[in-house]
N, C-alpha and C positions, 0 to 999 in steps of 0.2 A: 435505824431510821428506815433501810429501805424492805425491812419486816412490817414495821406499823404501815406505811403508805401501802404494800401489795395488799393485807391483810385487810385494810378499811379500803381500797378497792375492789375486792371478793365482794364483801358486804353488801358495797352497792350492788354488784352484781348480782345477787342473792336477792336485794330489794326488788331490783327490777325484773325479776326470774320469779318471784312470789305475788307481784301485780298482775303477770300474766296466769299462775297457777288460780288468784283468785275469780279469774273469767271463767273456769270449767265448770260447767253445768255439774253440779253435784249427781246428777243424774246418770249423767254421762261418764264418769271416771272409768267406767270400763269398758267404754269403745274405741273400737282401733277400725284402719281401714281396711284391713286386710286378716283374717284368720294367722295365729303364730307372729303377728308384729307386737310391739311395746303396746298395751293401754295409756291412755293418758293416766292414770292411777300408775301404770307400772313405770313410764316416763320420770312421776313424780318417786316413787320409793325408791329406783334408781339412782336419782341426783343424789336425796340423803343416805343411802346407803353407800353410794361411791365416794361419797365426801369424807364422810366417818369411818366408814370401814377399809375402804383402799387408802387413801390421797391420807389420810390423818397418820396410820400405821404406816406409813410408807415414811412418811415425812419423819417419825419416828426412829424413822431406820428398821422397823418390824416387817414382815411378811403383812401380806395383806388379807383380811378379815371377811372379805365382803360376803352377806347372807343372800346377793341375788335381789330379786325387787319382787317379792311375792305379795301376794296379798296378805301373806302368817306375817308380815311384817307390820301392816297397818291396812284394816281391810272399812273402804267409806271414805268418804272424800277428808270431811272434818278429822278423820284418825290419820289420814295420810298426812295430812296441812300439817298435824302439831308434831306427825314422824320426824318430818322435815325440818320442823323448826328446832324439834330435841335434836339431831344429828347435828345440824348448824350448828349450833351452844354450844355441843360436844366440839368438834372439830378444831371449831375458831381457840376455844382454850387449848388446846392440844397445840394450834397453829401458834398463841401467841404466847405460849410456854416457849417456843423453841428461840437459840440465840442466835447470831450471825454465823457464829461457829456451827451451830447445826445445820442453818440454810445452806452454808458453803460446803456441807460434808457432801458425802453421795449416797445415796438409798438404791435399793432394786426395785423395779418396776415389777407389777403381774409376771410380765412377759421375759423376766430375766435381766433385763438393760439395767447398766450402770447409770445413773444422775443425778447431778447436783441435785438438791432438795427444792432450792427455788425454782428449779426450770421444774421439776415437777409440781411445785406449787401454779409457775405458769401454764402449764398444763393442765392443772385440774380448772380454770378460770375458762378454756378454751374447750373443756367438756362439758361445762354450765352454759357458756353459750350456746353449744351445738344442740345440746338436748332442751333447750329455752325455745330454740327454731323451731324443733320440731313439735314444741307445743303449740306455738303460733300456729304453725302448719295444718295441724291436726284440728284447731279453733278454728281456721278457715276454712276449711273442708266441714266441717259442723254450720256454716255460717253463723260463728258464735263471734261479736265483736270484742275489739282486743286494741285496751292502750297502743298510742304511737311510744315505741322503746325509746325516744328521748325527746318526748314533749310535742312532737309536729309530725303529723302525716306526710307523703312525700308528696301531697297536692300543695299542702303551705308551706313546704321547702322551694317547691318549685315558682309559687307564688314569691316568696319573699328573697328568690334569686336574681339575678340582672341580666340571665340566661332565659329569654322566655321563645 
């Protein structure tokens, strides 16, 4: 039970992570702010390549696979979008192949470290938000408008608070 609830909360995650990927100016997927940072293109090849290729083998109890976020991976906005969503598919089967028994085992990390498979499953949800941010980030710096990530901007939060 507590595999299908983390697993159909990724997803939404993913939802909401794929709302903001659809605001990048197709044009844009290869600008960054700075020479040697992530492109928003490389931002996106990273999530699905980290998902599938670390966080899915890992969970496996396998070494990790990851190709890096290049463009030889999916070069275009439209080719990166469907990279993403092939990795997902990929993954989530991989994720909901495994049983209680395997979320409980322990995997190695990139970096060596022993852990449970769920904490590193919780961990891969906490690497989709961070690099989700820095796409916002990188939208607002573009002045490119970008969904509120759960329905309301922080003006109609603070409208509709008793805190004014």
């Amino acid at each position: 039970m507590v595999a299908v609830e983390l697993f159909d909360y990724f997803d939404k995650v993913r939802e909401r992570t794929m709302r903001v990927v659809a605001c990048v100016p197709p044009g844009r997927v290869d600008w960054t702010f700075k020479d040697g940072k992530f492109t928003l293109g490389d931002l996106m090849r990273h999530l699905g390549s980290a998902e599938r290729w670390m966080f899915a083998e890992n969970a496996r109890r396998r070494p990790s696979r990851y190709p890096g976020h290049g463009k030889e991976l999916a070069d275009g906005y439209d080719a990166i979008v469907a990279y993403m969503r092939a990795m997902h598919e990929e993954a989530m089967a991989i994720f909901r192949g495994l049983s209680e028994d395997d979320l409980d085992a322990k995997c190695v990390t990139p970096g060596g470290a022993e852990i449970t498979v769920w904490k590193w499953m919780r961990l891969m949800i906490e690497h989709e938000i961070h690099h989700r941010g820095q796409i916002y980030l990188y939208l607002a710096m573009l002045d490119v408008p970008t969904p509120p990530l759960y329905g309301l901007t922080e003006e109609q939060v603070k409208e509709r608070s008793s805190v004014k």
